[in-house]
TIRO-114714 format. One record per residue: residue number from 1; x, y, z of N, C-alpha, C in turn. Coordinates in pm, 1 decimal, always signed. Example, Ala and Ser with C-alpha at 12.3 -4.5 7.8 and 13.67 -1.06 7.14 Angstrom:
! TIRO-114714
(1 (+1319.0 -569.0 +780.0) (+1230.0 -450.0 +780.0) (+1320.0 -330.0 +780.0))
(2 (+1285.0 -225.0 +708.0) (+1367.0 -106.0 +714.0) (+1290.0 +3.0 +787.0))
//
This chain:
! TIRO-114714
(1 (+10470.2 +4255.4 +9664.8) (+10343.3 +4186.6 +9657.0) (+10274.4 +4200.8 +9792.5))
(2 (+10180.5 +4239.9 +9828.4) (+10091.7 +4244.1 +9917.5) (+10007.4 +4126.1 +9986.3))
(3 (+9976.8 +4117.7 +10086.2) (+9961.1 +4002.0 +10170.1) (+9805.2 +3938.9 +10095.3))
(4 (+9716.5 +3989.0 +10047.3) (+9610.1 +3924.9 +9955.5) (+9658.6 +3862.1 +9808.0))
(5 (+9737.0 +3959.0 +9752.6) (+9781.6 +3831.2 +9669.9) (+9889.6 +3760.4 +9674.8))
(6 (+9957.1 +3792.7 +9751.3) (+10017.6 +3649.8 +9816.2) (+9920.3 +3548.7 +9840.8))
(7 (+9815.2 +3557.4 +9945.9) (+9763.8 +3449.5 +9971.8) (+9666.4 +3396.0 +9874.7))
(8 (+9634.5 +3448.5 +9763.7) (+9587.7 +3415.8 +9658.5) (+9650.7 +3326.5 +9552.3))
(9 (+9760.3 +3383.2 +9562.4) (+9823.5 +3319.9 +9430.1) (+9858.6 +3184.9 +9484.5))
(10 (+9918.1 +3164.0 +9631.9) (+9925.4 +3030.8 +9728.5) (+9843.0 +2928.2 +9691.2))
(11 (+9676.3 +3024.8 +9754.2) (+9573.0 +2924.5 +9697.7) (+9557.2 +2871.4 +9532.2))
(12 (+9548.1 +2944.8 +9473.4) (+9559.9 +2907.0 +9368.1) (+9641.8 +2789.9 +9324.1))
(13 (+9773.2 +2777.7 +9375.1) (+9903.9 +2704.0 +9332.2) (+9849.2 +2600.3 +9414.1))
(14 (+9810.5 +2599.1 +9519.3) (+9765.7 +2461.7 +9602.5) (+9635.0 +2368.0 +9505.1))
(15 (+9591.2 +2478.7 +9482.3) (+9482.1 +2384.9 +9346.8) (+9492.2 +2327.3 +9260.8))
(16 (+9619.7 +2417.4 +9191.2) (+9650.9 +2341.0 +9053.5) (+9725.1 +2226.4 +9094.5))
(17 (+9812.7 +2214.0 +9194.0) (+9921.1 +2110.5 +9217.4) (+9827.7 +1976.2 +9332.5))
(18 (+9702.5 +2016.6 +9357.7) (+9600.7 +1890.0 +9384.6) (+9543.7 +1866.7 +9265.3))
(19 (+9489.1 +1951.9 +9175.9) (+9472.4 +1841.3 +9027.1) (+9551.3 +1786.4 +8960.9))
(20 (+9682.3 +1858.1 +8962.1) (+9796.9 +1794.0 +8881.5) (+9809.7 +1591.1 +8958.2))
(21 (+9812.9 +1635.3 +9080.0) (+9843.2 +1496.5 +9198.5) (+9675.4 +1401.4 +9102.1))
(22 (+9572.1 +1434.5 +9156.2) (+9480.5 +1335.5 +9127.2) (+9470.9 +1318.9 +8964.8))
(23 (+9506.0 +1414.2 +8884.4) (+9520.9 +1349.5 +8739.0) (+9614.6 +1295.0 +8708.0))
(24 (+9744.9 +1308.2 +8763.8) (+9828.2 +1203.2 +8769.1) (+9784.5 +1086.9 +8771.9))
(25 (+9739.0 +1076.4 +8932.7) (+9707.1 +915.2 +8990.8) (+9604.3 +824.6 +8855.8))
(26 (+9477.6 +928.3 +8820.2) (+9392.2 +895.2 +8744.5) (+9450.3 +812.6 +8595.4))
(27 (+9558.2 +873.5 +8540.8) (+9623.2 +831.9 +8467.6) (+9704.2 +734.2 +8461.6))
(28 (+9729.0 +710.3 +8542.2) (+9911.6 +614.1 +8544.8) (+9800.1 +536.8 +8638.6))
(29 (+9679.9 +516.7 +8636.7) (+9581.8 +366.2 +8731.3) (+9605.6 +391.3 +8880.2))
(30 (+9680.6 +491.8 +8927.1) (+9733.2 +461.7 +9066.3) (+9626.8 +529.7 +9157.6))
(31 (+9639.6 +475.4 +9322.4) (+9580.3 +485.5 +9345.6) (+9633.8 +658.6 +9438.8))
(32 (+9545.9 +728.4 +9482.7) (+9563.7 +859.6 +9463.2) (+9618.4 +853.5 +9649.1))
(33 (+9464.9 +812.2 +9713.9) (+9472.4 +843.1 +9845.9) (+9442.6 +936.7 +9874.0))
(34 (+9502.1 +1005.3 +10014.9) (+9488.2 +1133.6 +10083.1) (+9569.5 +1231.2 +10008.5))
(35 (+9693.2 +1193.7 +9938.1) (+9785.6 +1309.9 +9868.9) (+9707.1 +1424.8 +9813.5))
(36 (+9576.0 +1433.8 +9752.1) (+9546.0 +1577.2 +9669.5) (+9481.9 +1637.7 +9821.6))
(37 (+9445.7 +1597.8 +9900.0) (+9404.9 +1623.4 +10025.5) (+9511.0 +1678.0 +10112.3))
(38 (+9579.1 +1598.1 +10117.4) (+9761.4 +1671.2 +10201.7) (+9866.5 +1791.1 +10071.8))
(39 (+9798.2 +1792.7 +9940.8) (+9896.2 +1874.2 +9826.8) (+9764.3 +2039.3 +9854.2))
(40 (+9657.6 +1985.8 +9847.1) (+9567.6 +2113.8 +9901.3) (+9636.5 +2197.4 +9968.7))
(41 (+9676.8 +2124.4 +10099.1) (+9700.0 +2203.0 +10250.6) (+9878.0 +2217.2 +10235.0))
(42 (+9921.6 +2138.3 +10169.7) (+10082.9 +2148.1 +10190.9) (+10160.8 +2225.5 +10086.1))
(43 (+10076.8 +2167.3 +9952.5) (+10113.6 +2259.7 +9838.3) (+10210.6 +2148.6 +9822.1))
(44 (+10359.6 +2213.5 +9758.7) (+10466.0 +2104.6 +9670.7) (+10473.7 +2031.6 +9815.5))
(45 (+10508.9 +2025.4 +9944.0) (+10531.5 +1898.0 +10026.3) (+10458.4 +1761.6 +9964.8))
(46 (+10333.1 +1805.0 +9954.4) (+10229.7 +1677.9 +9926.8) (+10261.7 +1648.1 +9801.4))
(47 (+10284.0 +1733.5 +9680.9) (+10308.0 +1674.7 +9583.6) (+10450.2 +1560.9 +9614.4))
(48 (+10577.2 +1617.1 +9675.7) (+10701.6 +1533.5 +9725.7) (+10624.1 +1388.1 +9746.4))
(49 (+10545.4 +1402.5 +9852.7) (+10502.1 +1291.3 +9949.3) (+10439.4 +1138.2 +9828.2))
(50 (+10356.6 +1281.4 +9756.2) (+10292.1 +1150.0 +9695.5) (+10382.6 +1073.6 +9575.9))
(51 (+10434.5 +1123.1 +9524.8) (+10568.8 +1072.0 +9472.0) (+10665.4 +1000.9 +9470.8))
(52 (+10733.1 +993.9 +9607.5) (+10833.5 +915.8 +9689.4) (+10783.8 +860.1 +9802.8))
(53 (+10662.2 +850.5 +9865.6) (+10594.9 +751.2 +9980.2) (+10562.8 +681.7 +9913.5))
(54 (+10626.7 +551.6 +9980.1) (+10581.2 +414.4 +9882.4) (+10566.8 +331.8 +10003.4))
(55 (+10391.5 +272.8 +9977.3) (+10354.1 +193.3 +10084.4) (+10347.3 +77.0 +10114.5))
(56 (+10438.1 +39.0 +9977.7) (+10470.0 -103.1 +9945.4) (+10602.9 -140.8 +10029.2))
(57 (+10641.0 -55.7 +10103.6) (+10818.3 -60.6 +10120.9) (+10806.6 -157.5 +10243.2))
(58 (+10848.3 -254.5 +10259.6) (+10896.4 -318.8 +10385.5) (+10956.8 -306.2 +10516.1))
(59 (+10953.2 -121.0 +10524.9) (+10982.7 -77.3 +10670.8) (+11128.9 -116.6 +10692.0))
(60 (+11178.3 -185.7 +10648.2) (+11304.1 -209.8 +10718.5) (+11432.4 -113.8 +10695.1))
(61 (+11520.3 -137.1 +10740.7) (+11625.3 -60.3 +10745.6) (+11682.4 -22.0 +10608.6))
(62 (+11754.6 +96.9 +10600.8) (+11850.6 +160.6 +10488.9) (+11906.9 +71.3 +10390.4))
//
């Protein structure tokens, strides 16, 4: 695969997996945030993030 569509198909996958994130949120009432914003630029990280960051958590220890 060649370095244009590599970086194509990237972009692409970063798109679908920021609509997948904000139609999620849209659905299930939640609230979305920065995640389709950080799943844009990160791709699956951001999808991880928005998933398992929970900002409800009480900081405290293990």
């Amino acid at each position: 695969m060649d370095l244009a569509a590599f970086l194509l198909a990237t972009a692409v996958a970063h798109v679908c997996f920021a609509v997948f994130v904000t139609a999620h949120a849209f659905l299930t009432d939640r609230d979305a945030g920065n995640w389709p914003h950080l799943t844009l630029a990160l791709g699956l990280a951001g999808i991880a993030g928005y998933f398992f960051y929970d900002e409800t958590g009480d900081g405290g220890s293990i």
